[in-house]
N, CA, C and O atoms as a GROMACS GRO file, in nm:
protein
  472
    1UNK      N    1  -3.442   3.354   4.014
    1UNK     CA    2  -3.297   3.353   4.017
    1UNK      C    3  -3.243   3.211   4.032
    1UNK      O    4  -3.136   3.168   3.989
    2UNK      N    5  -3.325   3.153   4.093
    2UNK     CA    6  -3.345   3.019   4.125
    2UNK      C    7  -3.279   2.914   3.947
    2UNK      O    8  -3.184   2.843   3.918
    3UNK      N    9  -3.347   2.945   3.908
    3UNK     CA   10  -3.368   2.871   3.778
    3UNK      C   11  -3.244   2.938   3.694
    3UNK      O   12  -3.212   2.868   3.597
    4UNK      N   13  -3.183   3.032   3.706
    4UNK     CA   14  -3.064   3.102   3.618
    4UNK      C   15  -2.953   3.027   3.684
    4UNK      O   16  -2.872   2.964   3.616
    5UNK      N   17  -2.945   3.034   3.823
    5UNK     CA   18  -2.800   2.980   3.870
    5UNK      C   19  -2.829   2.762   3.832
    5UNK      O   20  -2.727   2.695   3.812
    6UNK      N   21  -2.935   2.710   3.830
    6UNK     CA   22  -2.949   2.572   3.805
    6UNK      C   23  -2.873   2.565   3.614
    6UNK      O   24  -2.790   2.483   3.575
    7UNK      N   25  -2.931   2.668   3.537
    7UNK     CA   26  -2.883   2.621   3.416
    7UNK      C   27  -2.780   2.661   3.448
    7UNK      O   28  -2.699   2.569   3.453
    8UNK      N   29  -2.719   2.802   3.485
    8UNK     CA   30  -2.567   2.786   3.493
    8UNK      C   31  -2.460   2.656   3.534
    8UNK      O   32  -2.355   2.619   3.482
    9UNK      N   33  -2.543   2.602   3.659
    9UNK     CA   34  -2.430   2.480   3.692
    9UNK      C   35  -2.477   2.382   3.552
    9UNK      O   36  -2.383   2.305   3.530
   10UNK      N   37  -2.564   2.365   3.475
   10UNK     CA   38  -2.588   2.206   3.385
   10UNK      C   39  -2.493   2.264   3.289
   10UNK      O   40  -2.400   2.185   3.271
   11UNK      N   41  -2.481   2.365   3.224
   11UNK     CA   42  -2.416   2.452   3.130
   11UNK      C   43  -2.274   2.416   3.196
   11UNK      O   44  -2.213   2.328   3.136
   12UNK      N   45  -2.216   2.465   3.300
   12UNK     CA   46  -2.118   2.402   3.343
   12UNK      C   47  -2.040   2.279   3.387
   12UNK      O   48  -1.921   2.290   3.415
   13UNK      N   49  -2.104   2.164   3.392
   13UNK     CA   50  -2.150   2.059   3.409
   13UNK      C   51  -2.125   2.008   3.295
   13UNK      O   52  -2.029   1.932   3.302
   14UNK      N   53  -2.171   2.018   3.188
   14UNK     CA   54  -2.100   1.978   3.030
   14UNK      C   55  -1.988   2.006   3.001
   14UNK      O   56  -1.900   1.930   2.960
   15UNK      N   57  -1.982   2.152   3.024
   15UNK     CA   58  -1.835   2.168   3.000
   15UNK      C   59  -1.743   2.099   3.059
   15UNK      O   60  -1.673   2.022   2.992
   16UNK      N   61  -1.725   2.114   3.198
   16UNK     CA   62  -1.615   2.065   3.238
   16UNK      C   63  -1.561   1.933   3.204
   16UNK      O   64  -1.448   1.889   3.180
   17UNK      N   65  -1.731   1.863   3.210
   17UNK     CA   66  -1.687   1.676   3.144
   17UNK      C   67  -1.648   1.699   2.996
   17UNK      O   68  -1.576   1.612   2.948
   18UNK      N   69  -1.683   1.801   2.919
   18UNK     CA   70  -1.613   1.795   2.779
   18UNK      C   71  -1.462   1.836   2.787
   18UNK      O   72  -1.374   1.802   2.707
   19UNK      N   73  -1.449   1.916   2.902
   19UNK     CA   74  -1.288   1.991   2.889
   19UNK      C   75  -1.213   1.858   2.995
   19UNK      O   76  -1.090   1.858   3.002
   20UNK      N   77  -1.295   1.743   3.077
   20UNK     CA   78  -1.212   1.641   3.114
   20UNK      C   79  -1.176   1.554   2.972
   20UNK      O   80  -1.064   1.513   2.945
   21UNK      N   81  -1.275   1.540   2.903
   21UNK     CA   82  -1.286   1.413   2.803
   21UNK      C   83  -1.170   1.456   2.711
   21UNK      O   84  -1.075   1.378   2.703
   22UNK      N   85  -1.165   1.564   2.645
   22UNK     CA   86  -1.052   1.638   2.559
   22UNK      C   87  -0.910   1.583   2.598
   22UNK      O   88  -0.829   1.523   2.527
   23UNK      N   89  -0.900   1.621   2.736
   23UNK     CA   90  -0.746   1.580   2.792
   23UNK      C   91  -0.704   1.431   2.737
   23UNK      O   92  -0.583   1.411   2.734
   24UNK      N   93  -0.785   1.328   2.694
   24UNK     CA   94  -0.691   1.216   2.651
   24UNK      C   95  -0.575   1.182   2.579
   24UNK      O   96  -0.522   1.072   2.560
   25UNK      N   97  -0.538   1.324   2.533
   25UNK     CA   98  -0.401   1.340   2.431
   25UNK      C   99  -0.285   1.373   2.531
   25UNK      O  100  -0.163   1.359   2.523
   26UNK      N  101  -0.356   1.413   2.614
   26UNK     CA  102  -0.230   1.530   2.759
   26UNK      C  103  -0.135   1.382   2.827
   26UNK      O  104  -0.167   1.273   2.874
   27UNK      N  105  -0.026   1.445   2.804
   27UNK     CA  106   0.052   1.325   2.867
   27UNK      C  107   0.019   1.334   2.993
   27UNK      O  108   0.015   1.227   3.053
   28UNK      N  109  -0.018   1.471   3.076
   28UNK     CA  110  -0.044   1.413   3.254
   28UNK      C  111  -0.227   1.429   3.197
   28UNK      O  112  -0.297   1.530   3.203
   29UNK      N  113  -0.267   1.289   3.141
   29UNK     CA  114  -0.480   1.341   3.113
   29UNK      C  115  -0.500   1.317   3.255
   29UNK      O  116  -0.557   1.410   3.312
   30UNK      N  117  -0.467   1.206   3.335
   30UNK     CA  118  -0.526   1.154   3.465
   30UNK      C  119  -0.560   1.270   3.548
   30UNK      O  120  -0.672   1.296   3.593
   31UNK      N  121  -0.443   1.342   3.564
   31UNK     CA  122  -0.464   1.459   3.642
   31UNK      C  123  -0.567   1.548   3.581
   31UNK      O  124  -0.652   1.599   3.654
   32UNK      N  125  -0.566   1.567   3.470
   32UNK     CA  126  -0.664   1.672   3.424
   32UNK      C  127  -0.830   1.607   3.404
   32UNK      O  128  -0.934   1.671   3.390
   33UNK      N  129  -0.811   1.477   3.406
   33UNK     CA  130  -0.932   1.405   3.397
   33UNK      C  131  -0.993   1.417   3.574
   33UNK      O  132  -1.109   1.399   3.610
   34UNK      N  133  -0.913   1.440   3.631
   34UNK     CA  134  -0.938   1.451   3.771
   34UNK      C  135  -0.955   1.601   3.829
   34UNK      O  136  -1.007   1.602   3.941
   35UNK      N  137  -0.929   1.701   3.786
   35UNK     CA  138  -0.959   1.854   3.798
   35UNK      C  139  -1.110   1.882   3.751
   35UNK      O  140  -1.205   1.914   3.823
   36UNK      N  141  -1.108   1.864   3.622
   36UNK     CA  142  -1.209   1.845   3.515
   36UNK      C  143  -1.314   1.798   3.671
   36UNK      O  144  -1.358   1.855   3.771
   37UNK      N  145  -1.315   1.618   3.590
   37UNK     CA  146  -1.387   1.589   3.650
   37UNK      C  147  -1.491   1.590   3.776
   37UNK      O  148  -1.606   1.545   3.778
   38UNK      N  149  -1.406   1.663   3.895
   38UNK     CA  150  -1.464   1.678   4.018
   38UNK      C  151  -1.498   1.811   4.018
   38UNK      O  152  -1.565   1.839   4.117
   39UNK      N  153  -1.473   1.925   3.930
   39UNK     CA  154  -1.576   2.035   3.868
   39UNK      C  155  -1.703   2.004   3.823
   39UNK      O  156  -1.789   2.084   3.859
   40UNK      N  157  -1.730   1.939   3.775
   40UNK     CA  158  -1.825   1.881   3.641
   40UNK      C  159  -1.940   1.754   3.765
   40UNK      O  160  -2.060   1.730   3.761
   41UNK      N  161  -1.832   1.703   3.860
   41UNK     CA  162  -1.947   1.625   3.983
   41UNK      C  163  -1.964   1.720   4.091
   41UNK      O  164  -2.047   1.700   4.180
   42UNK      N  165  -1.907   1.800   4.088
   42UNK     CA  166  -1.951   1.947   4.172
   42UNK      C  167  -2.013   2.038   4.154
   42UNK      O  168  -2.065   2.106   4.242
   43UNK      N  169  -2.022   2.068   3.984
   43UNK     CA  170  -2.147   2.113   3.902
   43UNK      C  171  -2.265   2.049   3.919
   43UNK      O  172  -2.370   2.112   3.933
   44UNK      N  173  -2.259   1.918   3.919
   44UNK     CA  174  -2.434   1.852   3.898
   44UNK      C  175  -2.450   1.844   4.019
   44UNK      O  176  -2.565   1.861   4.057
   45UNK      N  177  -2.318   1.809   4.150
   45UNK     CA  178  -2.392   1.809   4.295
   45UNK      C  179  -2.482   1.957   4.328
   45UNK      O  180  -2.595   1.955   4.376
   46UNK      N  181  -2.393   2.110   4.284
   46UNK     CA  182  -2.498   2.216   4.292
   46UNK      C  183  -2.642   2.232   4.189
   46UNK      O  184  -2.735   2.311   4.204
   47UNK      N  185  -2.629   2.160   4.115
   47UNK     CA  186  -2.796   2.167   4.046
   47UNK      C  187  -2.867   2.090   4.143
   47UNK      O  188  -2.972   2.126   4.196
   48UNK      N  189  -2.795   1.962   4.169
   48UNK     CA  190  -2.932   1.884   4.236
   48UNK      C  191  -2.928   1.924   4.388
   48UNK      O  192  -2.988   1.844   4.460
   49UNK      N  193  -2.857   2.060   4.470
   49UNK     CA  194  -2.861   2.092   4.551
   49UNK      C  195  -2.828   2.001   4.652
   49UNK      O  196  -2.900   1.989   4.752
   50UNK      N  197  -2.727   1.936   4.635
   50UNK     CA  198  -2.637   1.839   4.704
   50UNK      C  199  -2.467   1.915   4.725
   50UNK      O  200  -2.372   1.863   4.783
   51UNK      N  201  -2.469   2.003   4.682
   51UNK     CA  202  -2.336   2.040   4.680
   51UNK      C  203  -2.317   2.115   4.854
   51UNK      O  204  -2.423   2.157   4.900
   52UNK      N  205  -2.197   2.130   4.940
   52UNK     CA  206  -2.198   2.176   5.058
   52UNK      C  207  -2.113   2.294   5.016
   52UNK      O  208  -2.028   2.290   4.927
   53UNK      N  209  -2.158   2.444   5.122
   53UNK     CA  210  -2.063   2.510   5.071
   53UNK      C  211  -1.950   2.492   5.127
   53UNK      O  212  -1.875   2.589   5.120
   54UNK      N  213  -1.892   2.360   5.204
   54UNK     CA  214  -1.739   2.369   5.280
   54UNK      C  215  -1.700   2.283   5.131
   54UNK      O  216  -1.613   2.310   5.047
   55UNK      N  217  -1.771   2.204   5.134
   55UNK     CA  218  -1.652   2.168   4.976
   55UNK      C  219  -1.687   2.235   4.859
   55UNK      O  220  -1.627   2.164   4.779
   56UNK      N  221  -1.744   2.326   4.789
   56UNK     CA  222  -1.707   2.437   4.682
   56UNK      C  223  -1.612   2.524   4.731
   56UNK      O  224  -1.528   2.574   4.656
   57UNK      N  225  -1.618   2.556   4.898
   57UNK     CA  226  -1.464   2.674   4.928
   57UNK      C  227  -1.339   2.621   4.928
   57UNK      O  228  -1.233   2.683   4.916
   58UNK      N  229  -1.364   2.442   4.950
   58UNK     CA  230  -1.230   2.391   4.926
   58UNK      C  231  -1.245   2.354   4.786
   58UNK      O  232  -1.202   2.457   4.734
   59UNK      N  233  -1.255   2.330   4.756
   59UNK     CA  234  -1.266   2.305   4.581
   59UNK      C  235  -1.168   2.466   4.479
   59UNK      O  236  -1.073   2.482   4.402
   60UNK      N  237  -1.269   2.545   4.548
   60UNK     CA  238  -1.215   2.706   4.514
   60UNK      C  239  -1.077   2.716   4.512
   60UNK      O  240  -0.999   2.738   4.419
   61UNK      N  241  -1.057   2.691   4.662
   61UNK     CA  242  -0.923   2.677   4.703
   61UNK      C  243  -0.814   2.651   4.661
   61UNK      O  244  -0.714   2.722   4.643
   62UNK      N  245  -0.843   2.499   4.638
   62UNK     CA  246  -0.737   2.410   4.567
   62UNK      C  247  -0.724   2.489   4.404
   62UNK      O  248  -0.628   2.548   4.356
   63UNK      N  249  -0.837   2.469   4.355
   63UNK     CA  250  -0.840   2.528   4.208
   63UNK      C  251  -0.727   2.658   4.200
   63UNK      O  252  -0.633   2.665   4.120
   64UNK      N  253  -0.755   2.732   4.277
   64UNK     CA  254  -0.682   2.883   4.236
   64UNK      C  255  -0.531   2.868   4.318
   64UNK      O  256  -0.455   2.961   4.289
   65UNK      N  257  -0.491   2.799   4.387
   65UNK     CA  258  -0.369   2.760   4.428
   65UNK      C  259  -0.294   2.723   4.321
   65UNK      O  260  -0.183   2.764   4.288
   66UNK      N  261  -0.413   2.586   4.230
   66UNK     CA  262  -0.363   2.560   4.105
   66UNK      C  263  -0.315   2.675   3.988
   66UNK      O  264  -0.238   2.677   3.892
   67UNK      N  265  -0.411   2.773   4.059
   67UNK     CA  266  -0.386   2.898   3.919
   67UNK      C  267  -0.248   2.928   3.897
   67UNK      O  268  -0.194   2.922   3.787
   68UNK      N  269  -0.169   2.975   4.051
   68UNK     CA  270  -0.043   2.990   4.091
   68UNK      C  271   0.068   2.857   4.030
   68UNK      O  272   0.144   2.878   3.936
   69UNK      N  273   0.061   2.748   4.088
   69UNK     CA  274   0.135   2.658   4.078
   69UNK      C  275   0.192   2.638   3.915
   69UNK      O  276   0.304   2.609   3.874
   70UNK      N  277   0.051   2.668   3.835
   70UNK     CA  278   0.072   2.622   3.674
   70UNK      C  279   0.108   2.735   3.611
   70UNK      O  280   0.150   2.744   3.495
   71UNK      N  281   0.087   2.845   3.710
   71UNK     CA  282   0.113   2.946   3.594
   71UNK      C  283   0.252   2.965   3.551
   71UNK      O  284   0.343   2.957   3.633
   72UNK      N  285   0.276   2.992   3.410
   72UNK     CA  286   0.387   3.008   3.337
   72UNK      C  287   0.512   3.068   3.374
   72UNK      O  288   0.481   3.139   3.470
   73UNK      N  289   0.645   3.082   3.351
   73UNK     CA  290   0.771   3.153   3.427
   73UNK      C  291   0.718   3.240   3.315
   73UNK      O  292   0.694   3.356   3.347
   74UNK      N  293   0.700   3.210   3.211
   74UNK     CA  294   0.649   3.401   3.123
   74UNK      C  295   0.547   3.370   3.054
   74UNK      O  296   0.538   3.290   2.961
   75UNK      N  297   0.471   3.435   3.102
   75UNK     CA  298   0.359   3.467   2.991
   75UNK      C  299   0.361   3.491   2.866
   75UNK      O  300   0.391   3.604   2.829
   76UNK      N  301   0.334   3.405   2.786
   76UNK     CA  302   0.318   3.423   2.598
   76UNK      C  303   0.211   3.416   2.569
   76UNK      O  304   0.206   3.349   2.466
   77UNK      N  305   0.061   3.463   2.617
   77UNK     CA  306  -0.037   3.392   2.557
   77UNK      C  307  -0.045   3.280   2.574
   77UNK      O  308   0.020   3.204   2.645
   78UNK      N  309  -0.201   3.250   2.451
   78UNK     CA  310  -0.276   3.112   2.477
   78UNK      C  311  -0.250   3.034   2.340
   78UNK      O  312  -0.245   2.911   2.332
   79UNK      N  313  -0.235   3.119   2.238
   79UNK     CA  314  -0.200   3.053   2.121
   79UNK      C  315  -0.141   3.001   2.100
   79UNK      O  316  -0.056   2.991   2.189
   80UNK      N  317  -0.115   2.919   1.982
   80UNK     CA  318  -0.009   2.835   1.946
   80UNK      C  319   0.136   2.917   1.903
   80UNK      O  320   0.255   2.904   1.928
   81UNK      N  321   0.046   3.015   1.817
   81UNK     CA  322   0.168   3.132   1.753
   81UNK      C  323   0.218   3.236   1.846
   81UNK      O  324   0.310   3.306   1.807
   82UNK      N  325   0.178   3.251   1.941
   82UNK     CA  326   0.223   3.325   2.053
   82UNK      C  327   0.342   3.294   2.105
   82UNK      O  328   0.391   3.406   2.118
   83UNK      N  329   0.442   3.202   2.152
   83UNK     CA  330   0.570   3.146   2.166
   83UNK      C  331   0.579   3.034   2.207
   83UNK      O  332   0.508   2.947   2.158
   84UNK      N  333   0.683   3.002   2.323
   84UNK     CA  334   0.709   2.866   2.356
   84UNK      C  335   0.599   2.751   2.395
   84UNK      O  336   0.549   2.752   2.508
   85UNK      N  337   0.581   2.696   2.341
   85UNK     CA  338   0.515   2.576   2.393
   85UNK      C  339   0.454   2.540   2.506
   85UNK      O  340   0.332   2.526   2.518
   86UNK      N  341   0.564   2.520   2.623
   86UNK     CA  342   0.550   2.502   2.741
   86UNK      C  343   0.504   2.640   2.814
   86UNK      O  344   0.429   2.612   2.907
   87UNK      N  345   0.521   2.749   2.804
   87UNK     CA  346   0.462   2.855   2.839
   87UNK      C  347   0.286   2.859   2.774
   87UNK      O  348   0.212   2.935   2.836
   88UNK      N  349   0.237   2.796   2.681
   88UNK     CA  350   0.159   2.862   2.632
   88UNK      C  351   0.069   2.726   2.716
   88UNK      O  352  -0.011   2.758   2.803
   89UNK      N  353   0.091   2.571   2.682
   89UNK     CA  354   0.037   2.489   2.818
   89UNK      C  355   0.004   2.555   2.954
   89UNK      O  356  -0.110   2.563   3.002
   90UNK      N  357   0.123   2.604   3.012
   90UNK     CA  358   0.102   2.621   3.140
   90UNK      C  359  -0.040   2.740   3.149
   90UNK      O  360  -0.142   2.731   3.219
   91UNK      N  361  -0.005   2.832   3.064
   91UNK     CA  362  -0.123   2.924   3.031
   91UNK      C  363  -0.215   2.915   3.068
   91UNK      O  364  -0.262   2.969   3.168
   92UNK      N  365  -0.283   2.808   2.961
   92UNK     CA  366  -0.396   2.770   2.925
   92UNK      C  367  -0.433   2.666   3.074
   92UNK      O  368  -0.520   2.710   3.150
   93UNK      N  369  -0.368   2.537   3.107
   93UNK     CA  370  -0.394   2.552   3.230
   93UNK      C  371  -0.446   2.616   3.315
   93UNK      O  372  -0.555   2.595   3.367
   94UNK      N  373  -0.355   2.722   3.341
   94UNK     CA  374  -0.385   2.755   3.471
   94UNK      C  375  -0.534   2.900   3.460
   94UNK      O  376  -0.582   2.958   3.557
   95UNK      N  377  -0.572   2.921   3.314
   95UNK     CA  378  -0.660   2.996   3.273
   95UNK      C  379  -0.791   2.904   3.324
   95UNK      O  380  -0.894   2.937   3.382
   96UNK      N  381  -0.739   2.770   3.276
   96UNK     CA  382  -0.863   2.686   3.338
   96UNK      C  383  -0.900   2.633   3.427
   96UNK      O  384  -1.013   2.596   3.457
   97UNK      N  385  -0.785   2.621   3.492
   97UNK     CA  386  -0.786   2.613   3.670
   97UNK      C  387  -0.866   2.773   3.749
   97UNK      O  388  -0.918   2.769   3.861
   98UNK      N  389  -0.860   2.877   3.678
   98UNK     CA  390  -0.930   2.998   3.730
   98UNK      C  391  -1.051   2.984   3.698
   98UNK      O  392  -1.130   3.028   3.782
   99UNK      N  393  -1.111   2.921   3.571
   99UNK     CA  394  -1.244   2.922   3.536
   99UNK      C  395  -1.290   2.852   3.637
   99UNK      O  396  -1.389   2.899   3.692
  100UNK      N  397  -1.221   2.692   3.704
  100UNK     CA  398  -1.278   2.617   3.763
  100UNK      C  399  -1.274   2.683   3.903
  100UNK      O  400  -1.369   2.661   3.979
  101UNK      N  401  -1.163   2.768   3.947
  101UNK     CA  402  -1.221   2.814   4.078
  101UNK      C  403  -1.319   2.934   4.102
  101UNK      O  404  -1.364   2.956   4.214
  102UNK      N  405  -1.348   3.006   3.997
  102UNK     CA  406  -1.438   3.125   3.981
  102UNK      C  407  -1.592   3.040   3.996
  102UNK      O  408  -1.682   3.089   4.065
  103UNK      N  409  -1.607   2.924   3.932
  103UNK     CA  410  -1.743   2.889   3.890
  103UNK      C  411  -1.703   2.846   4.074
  103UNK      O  412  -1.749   2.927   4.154
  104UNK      N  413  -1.638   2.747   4.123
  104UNK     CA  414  -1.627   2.699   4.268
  104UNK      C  415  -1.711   2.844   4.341
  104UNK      O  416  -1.826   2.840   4.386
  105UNK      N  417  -1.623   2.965   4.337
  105UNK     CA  418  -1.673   3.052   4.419
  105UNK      C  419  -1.809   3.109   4.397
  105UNK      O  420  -1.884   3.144   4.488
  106UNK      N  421  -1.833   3.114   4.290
  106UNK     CA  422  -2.015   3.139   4.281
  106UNK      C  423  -2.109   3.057   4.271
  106UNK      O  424  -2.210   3.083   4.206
  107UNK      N  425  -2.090   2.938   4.340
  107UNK     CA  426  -2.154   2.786   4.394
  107UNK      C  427  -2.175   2.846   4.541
  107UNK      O  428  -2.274   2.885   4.602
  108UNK      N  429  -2.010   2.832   4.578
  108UNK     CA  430  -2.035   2.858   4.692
  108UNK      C  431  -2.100   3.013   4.765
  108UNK      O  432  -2.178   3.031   4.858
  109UNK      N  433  -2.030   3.102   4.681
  109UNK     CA  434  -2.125   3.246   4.729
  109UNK      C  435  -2.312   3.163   4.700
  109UNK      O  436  -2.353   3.128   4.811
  110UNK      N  437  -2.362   3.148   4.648
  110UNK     CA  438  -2.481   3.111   4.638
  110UNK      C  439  -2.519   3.026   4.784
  110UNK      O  440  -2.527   3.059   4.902
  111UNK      N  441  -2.531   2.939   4.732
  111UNK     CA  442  -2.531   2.852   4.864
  111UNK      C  443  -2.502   2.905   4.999
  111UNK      O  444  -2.550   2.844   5.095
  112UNK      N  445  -2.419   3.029   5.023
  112UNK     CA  446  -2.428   3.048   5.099
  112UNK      C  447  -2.528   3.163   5.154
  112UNK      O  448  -2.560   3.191   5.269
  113UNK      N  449  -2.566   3.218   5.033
  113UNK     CA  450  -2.674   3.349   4.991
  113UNK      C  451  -2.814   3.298   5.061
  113UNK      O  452  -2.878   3.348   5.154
  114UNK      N  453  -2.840   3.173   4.976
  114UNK     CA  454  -2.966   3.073   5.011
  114UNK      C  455  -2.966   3.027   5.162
  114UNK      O  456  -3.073   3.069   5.207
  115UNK      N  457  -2.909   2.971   5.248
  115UNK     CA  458  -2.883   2.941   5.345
  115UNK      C  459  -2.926   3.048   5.413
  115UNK      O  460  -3.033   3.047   5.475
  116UNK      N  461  -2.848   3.148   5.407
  116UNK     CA  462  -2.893   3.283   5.481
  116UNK      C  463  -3.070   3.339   5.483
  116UNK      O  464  -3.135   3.402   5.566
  117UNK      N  465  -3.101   3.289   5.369
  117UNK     CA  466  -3.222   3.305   5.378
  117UNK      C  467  -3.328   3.252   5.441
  117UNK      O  468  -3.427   3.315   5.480
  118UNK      N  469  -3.304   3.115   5.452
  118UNK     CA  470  -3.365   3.024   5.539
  118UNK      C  471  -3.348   3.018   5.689
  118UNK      O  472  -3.408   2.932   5.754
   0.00000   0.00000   0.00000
């Protein structure tokens, strides 16, 4: 089981640095280069078993607060053809602010699984 949750974080771990690197078009990228990013060094800290579970629950945290904060005044979808613009940003955002706190919480459920064992 050991070896399924390690590729999960490297698998995740790419992504996130690919979904930071993408943002260079985003007028706020810094911020998203900075969400991204500390997913993606919080991914490779849980492969190399450096990650703590007090910072994946704050990590979690923050992330899904983010879910709230970005999410849209109406929901239109993720598409382009789906409606307004700014609704369909905030969307997608905050869809990826959930990915990043879901993967946070099954770092940290782990880690804390393992621990228990020892």
């Amino acid at each position: 089981m050991k070896t399924v949750f390690k590729l999960i974080s490297i698998v995740f771990t790419m992504l996130f640095f690919w979904a930071a690197y993408v943002q260079w078009n985003d007028p706020d990228a810094l911020l998203w280069y900075a969400i991204y990013g500390s997913a993606a060094v919080a991914s490779l800290f849980f492969f190399l078993d450096k990650l703590s579970f007090n910072i994946a629950l704050l990590l979690f945290a923050l992330y899904f607060i983010g879910v709230f904060i970005f999410w849209p005044d109406q929901f239109e979808g993720v598409g382009l053809e789906d409606g307004e613009i700014n609704n369909i940003e905030h969307a997608r955002e905050s869809l990826g602010l959930l990915i990043n706190a879901l993967a946070m919480l099954m770092y940290g459920l782990r880690i804390r699984h393992t621990k228990k064992k020892t």
